[in-house]
N, C-alpha and C positions, 0 to 999 in steps of 0.2 A: 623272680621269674615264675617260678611255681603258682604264688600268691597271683597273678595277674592271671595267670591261663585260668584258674579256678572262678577269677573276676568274671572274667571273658561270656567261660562256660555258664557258669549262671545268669548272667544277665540275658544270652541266646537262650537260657531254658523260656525265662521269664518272660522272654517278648513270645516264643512260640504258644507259650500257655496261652497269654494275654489275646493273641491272634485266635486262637482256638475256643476261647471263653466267647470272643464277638462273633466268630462265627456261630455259634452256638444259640446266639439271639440276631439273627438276622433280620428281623423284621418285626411288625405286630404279634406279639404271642396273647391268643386268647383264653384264660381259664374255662375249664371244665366244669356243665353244671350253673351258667353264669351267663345272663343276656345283659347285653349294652345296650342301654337303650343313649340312643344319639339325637340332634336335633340338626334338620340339615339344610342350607339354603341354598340356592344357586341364582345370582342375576346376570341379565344379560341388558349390557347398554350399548346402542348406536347411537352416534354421534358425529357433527363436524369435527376435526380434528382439535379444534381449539374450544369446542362446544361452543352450546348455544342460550339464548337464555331460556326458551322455552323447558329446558329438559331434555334428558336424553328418551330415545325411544325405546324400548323395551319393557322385562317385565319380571317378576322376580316368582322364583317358584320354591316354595318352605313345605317341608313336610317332614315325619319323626321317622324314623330311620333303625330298626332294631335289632342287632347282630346276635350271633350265637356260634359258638364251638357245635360240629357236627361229628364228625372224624379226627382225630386225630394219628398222625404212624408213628406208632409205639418205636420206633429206631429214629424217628425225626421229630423233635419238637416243635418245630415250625415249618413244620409238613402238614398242614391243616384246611379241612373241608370246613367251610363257614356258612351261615345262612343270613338273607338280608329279608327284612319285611318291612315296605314301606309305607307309612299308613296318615291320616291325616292331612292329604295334599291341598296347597292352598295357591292360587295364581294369584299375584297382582300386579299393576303396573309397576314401573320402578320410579318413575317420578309422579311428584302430585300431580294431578290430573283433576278440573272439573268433570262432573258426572256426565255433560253436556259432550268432552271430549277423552271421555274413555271408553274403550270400544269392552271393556271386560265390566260396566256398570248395568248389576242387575243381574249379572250371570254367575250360576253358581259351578263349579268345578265339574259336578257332573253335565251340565250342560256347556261346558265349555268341552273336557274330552269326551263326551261320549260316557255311556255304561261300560262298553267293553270294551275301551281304552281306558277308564279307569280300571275297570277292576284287572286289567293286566297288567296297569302299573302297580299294582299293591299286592300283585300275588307271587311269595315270595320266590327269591332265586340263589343258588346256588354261584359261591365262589372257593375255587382252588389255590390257596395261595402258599408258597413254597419257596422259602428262605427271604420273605418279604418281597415278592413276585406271583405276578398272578400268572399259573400253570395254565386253568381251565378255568371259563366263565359259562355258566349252567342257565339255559332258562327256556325259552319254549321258541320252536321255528316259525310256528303259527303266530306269534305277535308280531303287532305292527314295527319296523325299522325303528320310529322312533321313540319307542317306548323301550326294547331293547338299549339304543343308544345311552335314553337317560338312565338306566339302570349301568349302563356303563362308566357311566362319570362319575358316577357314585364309588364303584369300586376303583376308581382310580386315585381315590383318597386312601384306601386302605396299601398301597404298594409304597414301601419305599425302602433303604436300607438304613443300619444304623454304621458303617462305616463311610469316610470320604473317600471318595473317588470316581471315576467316570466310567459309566456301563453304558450298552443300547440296552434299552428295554420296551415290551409289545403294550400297548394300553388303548383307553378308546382315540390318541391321538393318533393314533399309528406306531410305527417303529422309529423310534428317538434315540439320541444320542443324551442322554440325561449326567447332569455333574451333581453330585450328592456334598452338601458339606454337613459333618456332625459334630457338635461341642452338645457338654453333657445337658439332657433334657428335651434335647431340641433336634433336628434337622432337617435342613433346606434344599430344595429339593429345585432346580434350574435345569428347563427343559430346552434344547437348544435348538426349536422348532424349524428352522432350515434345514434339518440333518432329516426331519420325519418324513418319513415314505407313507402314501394310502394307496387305497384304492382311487381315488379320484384322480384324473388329469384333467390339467388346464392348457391354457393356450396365451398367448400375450405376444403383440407387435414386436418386429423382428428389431426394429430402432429405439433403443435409450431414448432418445431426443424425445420420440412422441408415445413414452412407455409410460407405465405404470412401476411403482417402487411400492413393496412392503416393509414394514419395518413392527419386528414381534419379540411376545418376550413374555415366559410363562416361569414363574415361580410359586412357588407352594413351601409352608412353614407348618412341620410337627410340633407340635408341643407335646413331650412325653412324660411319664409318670412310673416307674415300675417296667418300662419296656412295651407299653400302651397307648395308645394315642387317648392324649386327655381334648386335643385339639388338632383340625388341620384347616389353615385358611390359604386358600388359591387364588390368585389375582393374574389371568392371561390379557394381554391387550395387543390389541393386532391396527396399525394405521398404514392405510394406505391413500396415496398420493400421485395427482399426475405429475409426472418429472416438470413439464415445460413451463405450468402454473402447481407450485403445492401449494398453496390455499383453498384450491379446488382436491379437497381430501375427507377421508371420514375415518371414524374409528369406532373397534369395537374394541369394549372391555366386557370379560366373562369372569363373575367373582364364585367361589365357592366356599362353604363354608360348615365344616364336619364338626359338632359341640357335642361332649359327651355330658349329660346332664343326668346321668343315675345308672345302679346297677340293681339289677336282684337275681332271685334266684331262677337260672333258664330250665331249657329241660337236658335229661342226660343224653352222651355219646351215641351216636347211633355203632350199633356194632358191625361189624365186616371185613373180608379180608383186603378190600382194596376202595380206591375212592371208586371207581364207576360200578361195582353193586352196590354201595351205600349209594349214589345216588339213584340205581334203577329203584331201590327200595323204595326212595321216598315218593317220587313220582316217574313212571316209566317213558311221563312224555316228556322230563326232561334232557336236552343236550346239550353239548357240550358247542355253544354256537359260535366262539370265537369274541375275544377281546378287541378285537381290531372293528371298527364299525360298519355296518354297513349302507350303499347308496342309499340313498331315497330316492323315491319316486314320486316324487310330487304332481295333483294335478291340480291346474286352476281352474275353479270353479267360477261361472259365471263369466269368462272369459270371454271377448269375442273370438269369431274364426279367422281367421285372413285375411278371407274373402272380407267379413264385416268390418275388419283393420283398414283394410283397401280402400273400402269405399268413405271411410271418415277422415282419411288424408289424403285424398288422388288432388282436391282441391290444391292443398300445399304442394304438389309436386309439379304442377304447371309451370312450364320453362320462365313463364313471368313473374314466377314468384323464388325460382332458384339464388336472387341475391339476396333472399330475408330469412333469416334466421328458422324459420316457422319452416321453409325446406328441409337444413339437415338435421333437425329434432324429429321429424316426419317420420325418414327417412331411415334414422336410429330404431325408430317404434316400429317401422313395417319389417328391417332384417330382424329383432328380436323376434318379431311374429315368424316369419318365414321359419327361423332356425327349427322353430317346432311343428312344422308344417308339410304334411307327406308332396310327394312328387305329383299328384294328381291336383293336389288342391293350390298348391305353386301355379300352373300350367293353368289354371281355371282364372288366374289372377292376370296371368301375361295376356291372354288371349280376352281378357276382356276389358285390358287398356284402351285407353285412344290413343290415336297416331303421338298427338303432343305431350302424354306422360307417359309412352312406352318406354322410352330411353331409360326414364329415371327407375321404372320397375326394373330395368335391365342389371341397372347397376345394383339394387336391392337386393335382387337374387343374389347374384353373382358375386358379392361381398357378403354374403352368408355363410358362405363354403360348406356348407351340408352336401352329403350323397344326392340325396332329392333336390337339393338346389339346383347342383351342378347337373344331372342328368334330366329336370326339366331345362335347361338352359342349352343345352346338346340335342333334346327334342323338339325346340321351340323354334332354335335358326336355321336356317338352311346356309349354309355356306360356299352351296353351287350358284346359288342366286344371286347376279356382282349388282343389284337393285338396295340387297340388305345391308349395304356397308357400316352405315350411322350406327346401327343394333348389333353388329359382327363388331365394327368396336369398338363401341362400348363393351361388351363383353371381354374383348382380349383387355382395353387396359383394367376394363377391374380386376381381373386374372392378374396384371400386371402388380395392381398396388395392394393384392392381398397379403393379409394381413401373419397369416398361417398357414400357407400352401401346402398340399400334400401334395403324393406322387400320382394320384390319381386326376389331379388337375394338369399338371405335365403330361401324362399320357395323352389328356384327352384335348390337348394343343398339338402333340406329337401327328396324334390319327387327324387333324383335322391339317395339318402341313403336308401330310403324306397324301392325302387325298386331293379329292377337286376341288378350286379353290374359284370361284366366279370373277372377284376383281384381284388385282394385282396389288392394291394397296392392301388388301386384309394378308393377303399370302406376306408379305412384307410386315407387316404388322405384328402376323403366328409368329414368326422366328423372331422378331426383336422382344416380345415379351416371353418367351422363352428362356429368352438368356436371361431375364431379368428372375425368373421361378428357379431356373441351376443355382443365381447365386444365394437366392434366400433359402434353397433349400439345403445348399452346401455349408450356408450357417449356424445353420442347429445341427449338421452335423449327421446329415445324409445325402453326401457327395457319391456316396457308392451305390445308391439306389439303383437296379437297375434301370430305369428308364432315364433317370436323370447322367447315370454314364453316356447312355445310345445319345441323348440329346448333347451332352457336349461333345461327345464323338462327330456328331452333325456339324456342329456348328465352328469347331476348331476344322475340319476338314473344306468346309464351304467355301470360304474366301479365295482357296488355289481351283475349287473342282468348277468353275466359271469363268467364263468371258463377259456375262453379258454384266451390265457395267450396276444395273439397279440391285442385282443381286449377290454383288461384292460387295456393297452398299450397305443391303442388308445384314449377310454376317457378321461386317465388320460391326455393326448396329448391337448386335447379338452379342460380340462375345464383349464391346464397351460395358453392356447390361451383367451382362456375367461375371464381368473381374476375376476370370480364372489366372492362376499363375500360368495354366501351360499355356495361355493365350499371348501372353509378352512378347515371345521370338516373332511370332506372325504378325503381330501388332508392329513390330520395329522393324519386319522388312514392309509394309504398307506405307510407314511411317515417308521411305524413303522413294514412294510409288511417282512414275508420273501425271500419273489423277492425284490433281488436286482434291478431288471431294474423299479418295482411299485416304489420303495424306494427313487432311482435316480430320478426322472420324477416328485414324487410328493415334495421330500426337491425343487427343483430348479424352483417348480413352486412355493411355498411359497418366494421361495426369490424374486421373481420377486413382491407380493405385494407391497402395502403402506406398511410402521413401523408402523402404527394407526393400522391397522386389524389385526399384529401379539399379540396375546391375550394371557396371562400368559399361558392357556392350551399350546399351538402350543409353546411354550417356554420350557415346561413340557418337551411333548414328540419330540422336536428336542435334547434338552439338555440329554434323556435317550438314545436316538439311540448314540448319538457321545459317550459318558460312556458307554453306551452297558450295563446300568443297566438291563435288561430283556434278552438277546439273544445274539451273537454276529454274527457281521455286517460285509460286507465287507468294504476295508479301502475305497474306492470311495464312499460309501454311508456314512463315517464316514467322510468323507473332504468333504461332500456335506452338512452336519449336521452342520458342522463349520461354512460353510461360512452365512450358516445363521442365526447362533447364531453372528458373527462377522455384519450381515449386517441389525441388527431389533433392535440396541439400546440397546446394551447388558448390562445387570449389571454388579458391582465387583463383584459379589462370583461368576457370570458365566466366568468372563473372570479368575478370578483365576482359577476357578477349570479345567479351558481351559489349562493354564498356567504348574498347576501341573499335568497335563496330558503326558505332553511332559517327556521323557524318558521312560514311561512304555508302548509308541504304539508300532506295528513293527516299524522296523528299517527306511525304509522311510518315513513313515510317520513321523515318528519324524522331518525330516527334512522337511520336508510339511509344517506342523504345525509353527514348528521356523520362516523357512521364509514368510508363513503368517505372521505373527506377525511384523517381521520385514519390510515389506513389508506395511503394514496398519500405520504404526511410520511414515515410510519415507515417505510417499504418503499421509500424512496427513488426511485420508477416517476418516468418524463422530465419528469411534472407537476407535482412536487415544488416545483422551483425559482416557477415562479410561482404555486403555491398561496400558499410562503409569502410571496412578495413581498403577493400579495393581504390575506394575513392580518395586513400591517402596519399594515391601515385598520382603527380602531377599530369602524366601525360594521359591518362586515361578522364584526371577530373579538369577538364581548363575551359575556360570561355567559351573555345571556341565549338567543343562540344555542348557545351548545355544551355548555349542562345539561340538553339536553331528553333525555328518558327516554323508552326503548321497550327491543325486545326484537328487533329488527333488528340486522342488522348486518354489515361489509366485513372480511374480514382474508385475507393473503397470507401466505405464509411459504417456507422453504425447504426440500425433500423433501431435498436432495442436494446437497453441493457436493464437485467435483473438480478437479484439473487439465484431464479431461477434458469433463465436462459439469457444467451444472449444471441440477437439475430444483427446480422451485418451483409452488407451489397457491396457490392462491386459494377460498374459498368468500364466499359472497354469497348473505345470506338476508334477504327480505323479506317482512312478516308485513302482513295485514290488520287494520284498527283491532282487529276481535272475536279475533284471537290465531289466527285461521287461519293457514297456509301460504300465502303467494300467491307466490312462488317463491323455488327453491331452486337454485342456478348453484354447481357446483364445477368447477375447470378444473385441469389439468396440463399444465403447460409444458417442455419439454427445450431446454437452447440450447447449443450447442457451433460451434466453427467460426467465430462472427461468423452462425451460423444459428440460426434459432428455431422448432421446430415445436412444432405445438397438440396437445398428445400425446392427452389426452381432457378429455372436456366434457361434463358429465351432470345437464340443467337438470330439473328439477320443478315443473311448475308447476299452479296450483291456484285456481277461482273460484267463485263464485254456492255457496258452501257454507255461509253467514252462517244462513240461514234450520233450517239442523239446530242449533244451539243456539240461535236467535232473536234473533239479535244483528242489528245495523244494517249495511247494505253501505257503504261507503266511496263518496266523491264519483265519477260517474259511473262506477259500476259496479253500480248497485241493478238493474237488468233481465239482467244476465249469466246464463247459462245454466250451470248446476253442469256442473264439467267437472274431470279432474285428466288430465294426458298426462306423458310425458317424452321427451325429445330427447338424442340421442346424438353429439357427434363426434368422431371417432377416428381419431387421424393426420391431420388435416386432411382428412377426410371426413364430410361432413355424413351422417348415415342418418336414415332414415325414421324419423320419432316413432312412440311407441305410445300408446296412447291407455290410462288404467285406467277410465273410465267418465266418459261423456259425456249429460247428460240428468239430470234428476231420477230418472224411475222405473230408469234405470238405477244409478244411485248407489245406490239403497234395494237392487233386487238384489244389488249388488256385497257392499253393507256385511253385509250377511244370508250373505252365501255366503262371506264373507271367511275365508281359510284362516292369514293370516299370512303365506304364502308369497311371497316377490317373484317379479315378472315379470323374465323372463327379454328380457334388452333386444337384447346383444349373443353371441352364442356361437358358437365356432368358432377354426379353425385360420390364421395371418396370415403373408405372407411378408412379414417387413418387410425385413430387406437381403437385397439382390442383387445382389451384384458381379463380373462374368463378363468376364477378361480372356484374351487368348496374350499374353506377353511374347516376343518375339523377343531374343534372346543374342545378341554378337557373335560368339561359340564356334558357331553355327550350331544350339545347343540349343530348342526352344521349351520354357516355361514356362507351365503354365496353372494360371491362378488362379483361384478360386470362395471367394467368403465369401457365407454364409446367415447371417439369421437368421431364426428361427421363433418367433413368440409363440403360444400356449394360451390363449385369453382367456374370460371369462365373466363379464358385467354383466349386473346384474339392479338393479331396483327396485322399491322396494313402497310403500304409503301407506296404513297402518289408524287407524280413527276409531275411538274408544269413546266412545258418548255417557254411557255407566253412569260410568266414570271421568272422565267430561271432558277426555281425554285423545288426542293424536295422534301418530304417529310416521311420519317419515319414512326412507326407508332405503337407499343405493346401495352394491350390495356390488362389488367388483371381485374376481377371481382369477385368477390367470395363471400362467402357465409360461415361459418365455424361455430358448431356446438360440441361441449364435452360432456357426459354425463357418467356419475360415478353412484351404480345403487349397491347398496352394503342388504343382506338381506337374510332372516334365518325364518325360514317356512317349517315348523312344524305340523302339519297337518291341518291338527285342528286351532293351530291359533300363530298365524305370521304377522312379523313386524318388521319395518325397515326405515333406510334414508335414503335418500338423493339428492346429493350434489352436485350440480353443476355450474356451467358459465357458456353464456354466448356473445359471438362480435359478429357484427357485421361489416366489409372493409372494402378500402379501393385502391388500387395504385396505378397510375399510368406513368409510362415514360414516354415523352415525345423528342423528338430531334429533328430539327430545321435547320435545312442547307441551305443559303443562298449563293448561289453560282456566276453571279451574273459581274464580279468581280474580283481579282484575284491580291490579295488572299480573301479565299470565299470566308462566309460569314458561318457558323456553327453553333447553336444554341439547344441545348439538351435541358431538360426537363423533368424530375422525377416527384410527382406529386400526390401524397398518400391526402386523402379527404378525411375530413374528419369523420369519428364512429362513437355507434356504443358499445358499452360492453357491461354486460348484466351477469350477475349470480343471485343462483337459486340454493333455498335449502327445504327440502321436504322431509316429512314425516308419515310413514303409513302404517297403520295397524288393520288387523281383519282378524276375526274367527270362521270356522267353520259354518255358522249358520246365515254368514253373508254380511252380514256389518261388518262395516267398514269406516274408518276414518282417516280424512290424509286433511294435514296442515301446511301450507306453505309458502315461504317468505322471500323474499327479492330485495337487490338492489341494485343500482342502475347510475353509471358515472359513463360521464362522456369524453373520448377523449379528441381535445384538438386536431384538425387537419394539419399540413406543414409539407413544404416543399425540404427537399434532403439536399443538404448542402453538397455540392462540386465546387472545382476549384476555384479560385479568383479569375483566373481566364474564362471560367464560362462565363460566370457572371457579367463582366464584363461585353462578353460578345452577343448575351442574349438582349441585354439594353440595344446596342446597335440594332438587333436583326425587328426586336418591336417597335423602336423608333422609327426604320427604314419601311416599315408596313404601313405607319402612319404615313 
């Protein structure tokens, strides 16, 4: 027992020794009397993510590198003041290059940086380095950012430790979360670049689905000698990719490279009692400026201004040209412009639009979200004036579909709801894209903003503090946009309103929750409205009641009692319902499994339920599938006994990432119409007032309906004055991605990154009656444009280089729907037909110096892809041969 405690003891001496010995050499230790002279490279490549064959873009920078002991603290051995002298700087490109296509041929280094950027890169500086840590980094305030920077990166070779394990530490990447591993000779140094804090913040789209993804990863390997770096080689790469397409991506790699190639003899210690008078000694203008980096300020030179931005794409923004591609790249180019553009020279730009491209500058601005954006755009409308509605909004939904909302744009919706308001549809408009800025602002995670509280205060209180019917309407609009949890309760007593339109607005704003916040009560009273246990309902509020009983996780006795429902609804809905069902089976949606478990009960699954006939009817399918995304539809149309329209729901969905956004949703719907062929109204709905409207939402944005005629004597003028033509629902310019980063380099480079994308959009809808034909048509046309651009970019002053990425389509989809009336069972033939398109990628390359040369290379290609009508079920099919046969 003795013998083992003495084991014990010694071998606890042995390990604290051994602990104390490695602490003792924590890092680079430099001899005294002794200059290292080093040789040192850094390149920088951009590139497609998979490269290209041209070459990467970039350029590599070598130059000798000569270190020296200055101080040392006699109580600390690797407590040491060091000096760096950088000398013999050389730029070149990093891939071969004819001379014809390099923008650095002919130019010598002095004339690339400058006299006095070079010589401030070669005039030595001062490093603090303290237990293999850099304390203090010395060098002068008067030099340029980026010349400090690369003086930066260099000393971020020299930091590292020689034991394993994980520290944060400060360097020109910022403050990192660093894992060290060490075996003898060597160690590797793994910086865990998501964990780094800077000074720079970015910004990026509130949706996964149309987001930007990075993906990084910086390692660095010592090679050591005696406790000295004989080597250290850096290899950072950073790719980034749009989620919905990643082929459409780029990458940067930043390689470094520290050679020690000789020693001799340096000069001696400077003497002193501390490090900051050893170095007032040396030069009193050095300081102590901080290892962390700093902004840049870049400016472009040669650039146009705005205004000359303006006037070289106003062409592409003509409402005539909004379906071709050549719009949303415009479009992308003029908000870049804008972002750097003061409030005065914004204002110079609106004001000297013409009527037919003012819209689209509106949206430009206004998807900018700068200070001076937003406060030329609060200068520029008037919103007493109920003449400006087109421009009034435009503005709110691009407010709507921003991309990065601050509270400063909520406020200045709040003061413009609070004020005069000229028409009734923009005051309607303010508070529904309000609710739509609470929820994106409550996303990132500033629910408590002041003004974004006052606005859900507004908006959860609105729906009781009114009678008048348009403006129950609209909260309810608001807080559907908003998806606050405290909204639920109020939503589920609307739910069970006797306004049908409260009814409709509040069931499909419940459906849009998570499943977690649908709470047995909201189960209660969706589950009594579709039974009509209290009142009866119209059947559109009772197939709005379904689908979210079908879409929160339903139990068995809801899905039976769902089940035993069918045969005793009206007549079409019965056929609703069925092919719900059947439509949730075949499409596999989370309800599936206990449908069919339900459907093992005879009395719920038998003939005589699932033969019933109508012209209703559920079907889903798939627009797309990828590795990357997949996009899928739904339509959903339900007919009135007499073969009316009573509504029409078609939805498109995107989901990539494990995210799912509502891409659009274009409901039609239609009542009290029975009495123009003299047909019977359905169980409580005989007193309904002839009405048809449609509802829009887009990107998970609710917009204001439109209404096509409301009234009887309004319907007889509409039907008399009907042109054919559809109403224009949606139209204009969208910034859907926006991703705005600086990467900071370990090389001391910054990286800045910008991926756009622009949509061109235009929905319309229409609804003609022929009583001569007995015939009705329904009709929602979509057209768009979509460019994404992704530029990867490192501007050092006097010499920037980059890439861009992109891809554009140009597309169409209509759905049409024809009723024929004029015998019963009426005839139903729907229609969803995407046209054929193209779809191009680009990849460019550009280089520039300071003196104005410049060269940009760039490559294309272009695949087309087939049109195609989107399969529905075998019953359409079937009925739409009747209904073109019977035209004939």
């Amino acid at each position: 027992m003795f013998s083992l405690a003495v084991f014990l003891l010694c071998a606890a001496t042995s390990a604290a020794a051994s602990t104390k010995g490695a602490a003792a050499a924590a890092g680079p230790r430099l001899n005294n009397n002794q200059l290292y002279k080093f040789s040192y490279t850094t390149e920088l490549l951009l590139d497609k993510a998979r490269g290209s064959k041209e070459g990467s873009a970039g350029y590599r920078i070598s130059s000798d590198v000569n270190i020296n002991l200055v101080r040392r603290d006699p109580s600390n051995k690797d407590d040491q003041l060091i000096q760096l002298a950088i000398s013999n700087v050389q730029i070149e490109p990093v891939s071969q290059r004819s001379d014809r296509n390099s923008v650095l041929h002919g130019s010598t280094i002095e004339s690339i940086l400058g006299k006095t950027k070079l010589a401030a890169l070669t005039k030595p500086f001062l490093v603090h380095l303290k237990n293999g840590k850099t304390k203090a980094f010395y060098s002068y305030w008067a030099e340029p950012a980026t010349i400090k920077n690369l003086k930066r990166g260099i000393t971020s070779l020299l930091q590292f430790q020689i034991q394993t394990g994980k520290v944060v530490e400060n360097d020109v990447s910022g403050r990192c979360t660093v894992q060290y591993q060490a075996t003898e000779g060597q160690v590797t140094r793994t910086k865990i670049l998501e964990t780094c804090k800077t000074s720079e913040i970015g910004f990026t789209t509130h949706s996964k689905v149309l987001g930007v993804s990075r993906k990084s990863s910086s390692v660095t390997v010592f090679k050591l000698e005696d406790g000295f770096i004989q080597s250290a080689v850096a290899e950072e790469t950073h790719s980034l990719a749009v989620d919905a397409r990643r082929s459409t991506a780029a990458k940067i790699v930043s390689r470094q490279t520290l050679l020690l190639v000789g020693k001799e003899a340096g000069p001696l210690e400077v003497a002193g009692k501390d490090v900051a008078g050893v170095v007032k000694s040396i030069d009193g203008k050095l300081a102590a400026v901080g290892i962390v980096p700093e902004k840049l300020k870049t400016q472009c030179k040669g650039c146009p201004s705005l205004f000359e931005h303006w006037q070289a794409v106003k062409k592409q923004l003509e409402p005539a040209s909004l379906s071709k591609a050549t719009a949303p790249r415009s479009f992308l180019g003029l908000v870049q412009s804008i972002r750097k553009a003061s409030k005065d020279d914004i204002l110079k730009v609106l004001k000297s639009a013409s009527k037919t491209t003012l819209p689209q500058v509106v949206d430009a601005v206004t998807s900018s979200q700068t200070p001076a954006s937003l406060d030329a755009m609060l200068e520029f409308l008037n919103f007493t004036d109920g003449k400006g509605l087109v421009l009034q909004e435009r503005f709110l939904y691009a407010c709507g579909f921003a991309s990065h909302p601050n509270e400063r744009m909520l406020q200045a919706l709040l003061n413009i709801a609070k004020g005069k308001i000229g028409s009734p549809d923009i005051k309607e408009s303010v508070v529904i894209i309000m609710g739509a800025l609470v929820r994106k602002l409550c996303l990132k995670g500033s629910c408590d903003l002041p003004t974004v509280v006052q606005v859900k205060k507004m908006i959860l209180e609105g729906p009781e503090s009114t009678q008048v019917e348009s403006e129950v309407q609209m909260y309810l609009l608001a807080l559907k946009n908003s998806l606050l949890p405290e909204a639920i309760p109020i939503l589920t007593k609307f739910a069970e309103s006797e306004v049908g339109s409260y009814s409709i607005i509040a069931l499909t704003a419940l459906e849009r929750y998570d499943v977690s916040l649908i709470n047995p009560k909201v189960k209660q009273t969706v589950n009594r409205v579709y039974h009509q246990n209290r009142r009866i309902y119209e059947k559109n509020v009772r197939a709005a009641a379904a689908d979210v009983i079908l879409s929160s996780n339903p139990s068995y006795i809801e899905v039976k009692n769902l089940l035993l429902s069918i045969g005793n609804l009206p007549h079409e809905m019965n056929k609703y319902m069925l092919s719900k069902i059947q439509d949730i089976l075949r499409f596999q949606m989370p309800a599936s499994k206990i449908v069919r478990k339900a459907l093992e009960d005879m009395i719920s699954h038998n003939y005589d339920r699932f033969a019933k006939v109508g012209s209703s009817s559920a079907f889903s399918g798939f627009m797309a599938q990828s590795p990357d995304v997949t996009s899928t539809y739904s339509l959903d149309i339900l007919y009135s006994g007499s073969g009316i329209l009573r509504r029409s729901n078609m939805n498109i969905y995107g989901s990539s990432q494990g995210s799912m956004l509502h891409g659009l949703q274009v409901a039609i719907e239609a009542q009290g119409l029975e009495s123009l062929i003299a047909a019977t109204a359905d169980e409580g709905e005989e007193d309904l007032e002839s009405f048809a409207g449609m509802s829009a939402l887009l990107f998970d944005v609710q917009l204001r309906p439109v209404t096509f005629f409301k009234g009887y004597s309004d319907l007889m003028a509409k039907m008399f004055s009907m042109t054919g033509e559809p109403m224009n629902v949606v139209k204009g310019l969208i910034l859907l991605t926006d991703h705005s980063e600086v990467i900071q380099l370990q090389s001391g480079l910054k990286a800045s990154a910008e991926f756009q994308g622009g949509l061109a959009i235009d929905i319309s809808g229409g609804m003609e009656i022929s009583l001569w034909y007995r015939e009705s048509k329904t009709s929602v046309n979509n057209r768009g444009a979509l460019v994404v651009t992704g530029n990867v970019t490192v501007d050092m002053d006097f010499l920037r280089t980059g890439v861009e990425v992109s891809f554009e389509t140009e597309a169409s989809l209509d759905f049409i729907t024809t009723v024929q009336f004029s015998e019963y069972p009426f005839l139903v033939c729907m229609q969803m037909d995407k046209a054929g398109f193209p779809v191009s990628d680009y990849f460019a390359r550009y280089d520039s110096v300071s003196s104005g040369k410049s060269i940009t290379s760039r490559k294309g290609k272009k695949q087309h892809v087939p049109g195609s009508e989107f399969p529905l079920h075998q019953e359409n099919s079937n009925m739409c041969k009747r209904v073109f046969e019977s035209s004939w």
